[in-house]
C-alpha positions as CSV (number, residue, x, y, z in Angstrom):
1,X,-1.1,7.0,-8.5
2,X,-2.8,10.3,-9.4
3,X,-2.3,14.1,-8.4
4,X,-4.2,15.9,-6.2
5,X,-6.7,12.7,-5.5
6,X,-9.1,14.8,-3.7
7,X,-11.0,15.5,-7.1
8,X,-11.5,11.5,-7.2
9,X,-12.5,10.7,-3.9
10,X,-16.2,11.6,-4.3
11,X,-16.8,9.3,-7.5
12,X,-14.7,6.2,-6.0
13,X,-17.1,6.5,-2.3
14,X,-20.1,6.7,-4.5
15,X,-18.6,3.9,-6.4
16,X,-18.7,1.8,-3.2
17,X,-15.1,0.9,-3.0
18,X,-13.8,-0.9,0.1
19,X,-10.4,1.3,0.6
20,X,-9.0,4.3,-0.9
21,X,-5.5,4.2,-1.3
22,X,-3.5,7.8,-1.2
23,X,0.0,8.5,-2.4
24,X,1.9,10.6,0.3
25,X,3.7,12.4,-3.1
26,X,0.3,12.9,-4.7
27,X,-0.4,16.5,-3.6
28,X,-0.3,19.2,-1.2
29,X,-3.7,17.8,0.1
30,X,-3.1,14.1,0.6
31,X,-4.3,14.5,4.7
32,X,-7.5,16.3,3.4
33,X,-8.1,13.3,0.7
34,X,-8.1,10.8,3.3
35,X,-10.0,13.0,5.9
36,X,-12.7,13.4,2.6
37,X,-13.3,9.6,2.5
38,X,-14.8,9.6,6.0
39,X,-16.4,12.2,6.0
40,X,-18.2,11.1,2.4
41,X,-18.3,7.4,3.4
42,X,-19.6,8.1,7.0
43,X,-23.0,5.8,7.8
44,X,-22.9,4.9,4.2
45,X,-19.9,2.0,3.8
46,X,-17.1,1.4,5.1
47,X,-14.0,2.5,3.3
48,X,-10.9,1.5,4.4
49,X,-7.8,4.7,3.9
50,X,-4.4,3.8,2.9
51,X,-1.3,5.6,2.3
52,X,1.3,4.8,-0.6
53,X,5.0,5.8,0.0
54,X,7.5,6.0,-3.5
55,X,11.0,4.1,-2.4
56,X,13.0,7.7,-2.7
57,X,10.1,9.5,0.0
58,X,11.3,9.8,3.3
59,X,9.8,7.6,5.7
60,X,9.3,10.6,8.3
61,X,6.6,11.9,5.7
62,X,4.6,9.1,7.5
63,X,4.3,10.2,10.7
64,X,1.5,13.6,10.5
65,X,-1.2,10.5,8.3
66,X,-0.5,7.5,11.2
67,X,-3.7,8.7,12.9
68,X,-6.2,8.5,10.4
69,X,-4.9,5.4,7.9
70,X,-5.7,1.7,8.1
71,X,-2.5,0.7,6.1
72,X,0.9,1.6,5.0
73,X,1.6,0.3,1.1
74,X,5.2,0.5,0.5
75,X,6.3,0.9,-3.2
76,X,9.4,-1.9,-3.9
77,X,9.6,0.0,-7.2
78,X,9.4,3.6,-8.4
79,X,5.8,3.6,-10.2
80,X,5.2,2.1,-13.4
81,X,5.3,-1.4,-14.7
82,X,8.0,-4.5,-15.0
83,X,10.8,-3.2,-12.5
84,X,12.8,-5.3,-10.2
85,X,11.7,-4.8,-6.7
86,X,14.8,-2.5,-5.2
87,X,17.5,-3.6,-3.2
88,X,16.8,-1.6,-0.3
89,X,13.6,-2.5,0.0
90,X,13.8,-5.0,2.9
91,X,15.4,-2.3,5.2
92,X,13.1,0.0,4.1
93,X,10.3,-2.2,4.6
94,X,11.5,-3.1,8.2
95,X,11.7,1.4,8.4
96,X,8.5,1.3,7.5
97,X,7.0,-1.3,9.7
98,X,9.0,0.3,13.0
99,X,7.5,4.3,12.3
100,X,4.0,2.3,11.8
101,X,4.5,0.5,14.9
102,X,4.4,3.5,17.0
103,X,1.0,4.7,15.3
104,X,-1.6,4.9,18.2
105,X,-3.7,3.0,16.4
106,X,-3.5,-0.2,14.2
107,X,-2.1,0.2,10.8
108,X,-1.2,-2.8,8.4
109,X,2.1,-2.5,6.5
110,X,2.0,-4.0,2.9
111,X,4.3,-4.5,-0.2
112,X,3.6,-3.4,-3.7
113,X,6.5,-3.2,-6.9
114,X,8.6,-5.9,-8.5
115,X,7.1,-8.5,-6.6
116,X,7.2,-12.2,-8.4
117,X,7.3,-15.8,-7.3
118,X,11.0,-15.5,-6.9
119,X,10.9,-13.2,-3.8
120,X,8.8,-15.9,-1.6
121,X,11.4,-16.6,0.6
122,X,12.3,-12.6,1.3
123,X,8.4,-11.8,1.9
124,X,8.5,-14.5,4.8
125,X,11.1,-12.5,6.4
126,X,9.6,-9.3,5.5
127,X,6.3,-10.5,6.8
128,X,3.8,-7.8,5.3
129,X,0.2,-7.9,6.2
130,X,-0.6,-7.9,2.5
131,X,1.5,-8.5,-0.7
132,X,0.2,-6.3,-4.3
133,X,1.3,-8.0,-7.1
134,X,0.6,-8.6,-10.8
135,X,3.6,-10.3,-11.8
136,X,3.9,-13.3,-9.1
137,X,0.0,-14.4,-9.8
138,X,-0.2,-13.9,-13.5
139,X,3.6,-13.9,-14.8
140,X,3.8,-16.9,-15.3
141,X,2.0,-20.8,-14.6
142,X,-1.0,-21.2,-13.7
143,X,-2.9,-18.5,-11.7
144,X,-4.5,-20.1,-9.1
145,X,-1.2,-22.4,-8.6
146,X,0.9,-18.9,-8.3
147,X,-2.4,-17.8,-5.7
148,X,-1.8,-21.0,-3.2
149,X,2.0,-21.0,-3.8
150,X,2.3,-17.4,-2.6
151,X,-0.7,-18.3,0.0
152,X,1.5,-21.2,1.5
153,X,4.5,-19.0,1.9
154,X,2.7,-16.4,3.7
């Protein structure tokens, strides 16, 4: 997560990313950081433009981005490394998914934040499009065992 990301859109297109993630807390310029990667992207790639949302942002500060975003990533965790995922983020999650769902458009809803091989059984019933985590594939074991494990359970 970074402030104002518009300064860092530029070098990540011309980096040839595939998606461009943007906190809705990073700025007062977070709708003109994802409206930059199309218009610096257009006939060149593809980039894909996502929107992060911190567990303590409202879920209404979705809403005025649902036009222009491919995905939703939800933070289980307030940023920074080896939390526990947050109680409240299976409601949230389900918040999330329902403001997404009336999006004119199709966004993917996905899960980042205190995720590990313990919480398989809650993501089935979460049932995000995508799951980010470091500590469930290399915590612990073998990686590509934690990869399929997590895989099958999806």
């Amino acid at each position: 997560m970074v402030v104002d990301p518009e300064w860092w859109i530029a070098p990540m297109v011309e980096a040839e990313v595939s998606l461009i993630t943007v906190h809705v807390e990073s700025g007062n310029h977070a709708l003109r950081a994802l409206e930059m990667v199309a218009e610096l992207s257009d006939g060149k790639q593809t980039v894909e433009r996502g929107l992060g949302i911190n567990p303590g942002t409202p879920v209404e500060m979705l809403r005025p981005f649902l036009h222009i975003v491919d995905l939703v990533l939800v933070l289980g965790i307030n940023p920074g490394w080896r939390q526990p995922m947050l109680s409240g983020t299976p409601k949230r999650f389900a918040e999330v998914k329902r403001a997404v769902g009336g999006a004119d458009r199709p966004v993917r809803v996905g899960l980042d934040g205190g995720i590990t091989l313990d919480h398989i059984d809650l993501l089935a019933q979460m049932q995000p499009d995508f799951v980010v985590s470091g500590s469930a594939v290399f915590g612990t074991g073998s990686i590509e065992e934690n990869v399929e494990l997590l895989r099958r359970h999806g």
